[in-house]
C-alpha positions in Angstrom: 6.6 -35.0 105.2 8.9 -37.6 104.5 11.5 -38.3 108.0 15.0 -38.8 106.5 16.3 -42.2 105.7 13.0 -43.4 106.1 12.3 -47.2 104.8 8.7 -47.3 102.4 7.4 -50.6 102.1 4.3 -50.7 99.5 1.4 -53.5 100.0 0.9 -54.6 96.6 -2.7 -55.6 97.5 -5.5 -53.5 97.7 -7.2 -53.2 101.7 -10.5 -51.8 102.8 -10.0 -48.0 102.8 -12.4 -47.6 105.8 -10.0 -48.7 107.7 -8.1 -46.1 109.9 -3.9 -46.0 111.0 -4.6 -48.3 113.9 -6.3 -50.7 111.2 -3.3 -50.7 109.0 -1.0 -51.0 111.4 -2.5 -54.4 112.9 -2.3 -55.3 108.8 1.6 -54.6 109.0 1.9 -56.1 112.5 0.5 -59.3 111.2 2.8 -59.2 107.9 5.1 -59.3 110.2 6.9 -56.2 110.4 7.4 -54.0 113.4 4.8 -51.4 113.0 6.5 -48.6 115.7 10.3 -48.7 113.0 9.7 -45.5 111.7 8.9 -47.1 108.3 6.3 -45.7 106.3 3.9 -48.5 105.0 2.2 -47.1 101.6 -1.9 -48.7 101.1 -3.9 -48.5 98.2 -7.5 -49.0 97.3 -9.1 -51.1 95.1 -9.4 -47.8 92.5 -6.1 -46.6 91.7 -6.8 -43.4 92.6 -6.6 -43.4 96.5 -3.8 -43.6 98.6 -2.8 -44.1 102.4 0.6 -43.7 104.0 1.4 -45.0 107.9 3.7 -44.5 110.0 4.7 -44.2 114.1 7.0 -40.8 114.0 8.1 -42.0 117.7 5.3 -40.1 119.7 2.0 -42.0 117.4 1.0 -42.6 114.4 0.8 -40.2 111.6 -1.7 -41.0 108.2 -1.3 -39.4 105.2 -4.5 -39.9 102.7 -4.6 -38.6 99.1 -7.1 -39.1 96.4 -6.3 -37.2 92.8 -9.1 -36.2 90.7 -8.6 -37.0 87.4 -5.9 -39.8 87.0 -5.1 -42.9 88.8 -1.9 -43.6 91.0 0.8 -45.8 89.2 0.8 -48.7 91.3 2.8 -52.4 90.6 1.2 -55.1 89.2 -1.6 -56.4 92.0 -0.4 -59.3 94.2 0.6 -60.6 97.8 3.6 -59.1 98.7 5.5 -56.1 99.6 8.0 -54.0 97.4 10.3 -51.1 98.9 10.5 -47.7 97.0 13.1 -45.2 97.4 12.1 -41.8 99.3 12.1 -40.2 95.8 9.9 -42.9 94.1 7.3 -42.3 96.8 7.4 -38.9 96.2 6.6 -39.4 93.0 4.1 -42.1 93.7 2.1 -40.1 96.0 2.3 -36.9 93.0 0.5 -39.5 90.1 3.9 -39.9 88.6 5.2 -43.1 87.3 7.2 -43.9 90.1 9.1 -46.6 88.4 11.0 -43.9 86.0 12.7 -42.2 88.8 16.3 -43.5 89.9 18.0 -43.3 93.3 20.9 -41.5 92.8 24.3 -43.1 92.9 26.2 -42.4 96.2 29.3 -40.2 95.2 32.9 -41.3 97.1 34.6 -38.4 97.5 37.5 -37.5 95.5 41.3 -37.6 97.1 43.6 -35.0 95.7 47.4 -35.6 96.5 
């Protein structure tokens, strides 16, 4: 689901959850981020336990809704702003993990012999 590489920016403040992808997008737009960068923009609700993921996969734009049952999503402290998650902490995000346990992995140099 996730495109490779892809940037995820998180709204820290909760938005109307009637609204649909075109909605959202005019909310990133007037952040002032470019909506069509291939960067998936992560919404919640006001309940923690609703999610909404946007993005323009270069032909339109893809929305990804989830709602779990019985526990709430582990969002950051409620504010204005933005935070950026790693590909992995979204993942775990999006599964009602604590998102802010998970570590991006070191990038590796490879090793010379001679």
């Amino acid at each position: 689901m996730i495109p490779t590489g892809a940037r995820v920016f998180v709204a820290t403040k909760p938005v109307d959850f009637r609204k649909g992808p075109a909605s959202l997008m005019a909310l990133v737009e007037a952040s002032g981020a470019d909506p069509f960068s291939g960067a998936l923009y992560v919404f919640r609700a006001k309940r923690a336990d609703r999610v909404k993921i946007v993005w323009w996969d270069g032909t339109g734009l893809c929305l990804f809704a989830k709602c779990l049952d019985e526990r709430g999503f582990h969002w950051p402290r409620i504010e204005n702003g933005v935070i950026r998650l790693s590909t992995a902490q979204l993942m775990a995000l999006v599964e009602g993990m604590d998102w802010m346990r998970v570590k991006a992995a070191r990038e590796r140099r490879p090793v010379t012999v001679g």
